[in-house]
N, C-alpha and C positions, 0 to 999 in steps of 0.2 A: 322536454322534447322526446326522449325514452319511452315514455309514460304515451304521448300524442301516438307514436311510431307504434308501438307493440299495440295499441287497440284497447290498451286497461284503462285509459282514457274517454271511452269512445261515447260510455252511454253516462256519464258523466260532467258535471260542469268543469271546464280545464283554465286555466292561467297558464301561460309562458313567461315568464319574467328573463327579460333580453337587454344587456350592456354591449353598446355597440363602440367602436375606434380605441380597442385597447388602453382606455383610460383604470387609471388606478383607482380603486373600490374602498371606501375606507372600511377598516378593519370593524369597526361598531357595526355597518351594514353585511357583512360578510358573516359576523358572529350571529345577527341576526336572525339572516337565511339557513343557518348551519341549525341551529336551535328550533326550529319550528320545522326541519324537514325540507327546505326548501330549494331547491338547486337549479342556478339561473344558466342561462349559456351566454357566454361569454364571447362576440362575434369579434376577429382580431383580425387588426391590420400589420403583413409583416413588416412593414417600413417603420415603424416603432418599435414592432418588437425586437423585430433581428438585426436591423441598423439602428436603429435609436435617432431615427429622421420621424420628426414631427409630422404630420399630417397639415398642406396645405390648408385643408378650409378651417384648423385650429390657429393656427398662425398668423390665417386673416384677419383672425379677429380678435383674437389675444393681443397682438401687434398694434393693437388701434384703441383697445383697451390701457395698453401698456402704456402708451404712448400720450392717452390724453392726461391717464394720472401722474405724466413725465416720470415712471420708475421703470426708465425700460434697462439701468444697469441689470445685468445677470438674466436678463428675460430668458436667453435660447438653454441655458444652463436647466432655468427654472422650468420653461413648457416640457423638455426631454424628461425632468423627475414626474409628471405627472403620468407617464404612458405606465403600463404594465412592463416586466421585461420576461425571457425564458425563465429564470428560477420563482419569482412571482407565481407565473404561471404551473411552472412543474409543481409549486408547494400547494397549491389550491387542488390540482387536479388530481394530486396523491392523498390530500384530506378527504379527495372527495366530496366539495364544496359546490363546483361549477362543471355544466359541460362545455366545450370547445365546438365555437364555428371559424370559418373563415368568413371572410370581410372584404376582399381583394387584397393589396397592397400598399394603393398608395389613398386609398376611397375616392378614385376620382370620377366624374359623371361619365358612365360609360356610355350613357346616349352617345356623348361626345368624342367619343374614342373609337378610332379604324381598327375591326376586327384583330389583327393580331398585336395590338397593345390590347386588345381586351381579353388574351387569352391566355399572356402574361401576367394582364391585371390580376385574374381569378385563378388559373389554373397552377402560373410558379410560385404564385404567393402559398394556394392551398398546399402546396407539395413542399415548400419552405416549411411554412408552419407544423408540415406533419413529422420534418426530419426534424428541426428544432427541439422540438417538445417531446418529440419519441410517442407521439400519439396518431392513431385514426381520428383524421377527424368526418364527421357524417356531416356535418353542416353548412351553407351559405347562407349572407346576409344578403344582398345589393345594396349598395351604398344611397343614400338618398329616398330607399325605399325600391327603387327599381329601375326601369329603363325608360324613362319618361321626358 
């Protein structure tokens, strides 16, 4: 994104490589990226990260998943280990691994949402996530791709 932003990108062919809803990266792909140069942004929701509240549209569907393989003992336990949390993140972004977006909050369809839950949606979450992590962050996603 750096690279897109400064212009050194410009007359060149570019890739963005982008992880969206704050899920955990496994370590093999992470090493990967690090080893060839390659640094993805990281778009994050703070309802995972800063509360350790799952993301409804994962729930929906993990939950139904969970449920038809009847192992839904420790399921909320289990979905909460899958997110990213602050030291996750402060350890990547001090390796200099990943850069930091924001995501909204809770990634919910803000088609759907009356302006001032959408300003909450994007703008406390981005300002969470900035105290959180002790970073700038330049970034947003839109959840679902956009406002559609």
């Amino acid at each position: 994104m750096q690279q897109l932003e400064s212009g050194i990108a410009k007359n060149t062919r570019s890739l963005s490589i982008t992880f969206d809803d704050s899920l955990q990266l496994p370590d093999q792909v992470m090493e990967l990226f690090k080893s060839n140069s390659i640094k993805p942004t990281l778009f994050l929701n703070s309802n995972p990260v800063i509360r350790q509240i799952p993301l409804d549209n994962h729930m929906k569907y993990l939950r139904r998943i969970f449920s038809t393989l009847k192992i839904e003992q420790h399921f909320e336990k289990w979905v909460k280990s899958q997110y990213l949390n602050v030291d996750d993140i402060r350890r990547l972004t001090a390796d200099g691994v990943v850069e930091i977006g924001s995501h909204t909050a809770s990634h919910s369809r803000l088609n759907h949402t009356r302006a001032k839950d959408m300003e909450t949606e994007i703008t406390v979450a981005h300002e969470e996530l900035e105290q959180h992590l002790q970073l700038d962050i330049n970034y947003f996603a839109f959840p679902f791709g956009g406002l559609r």
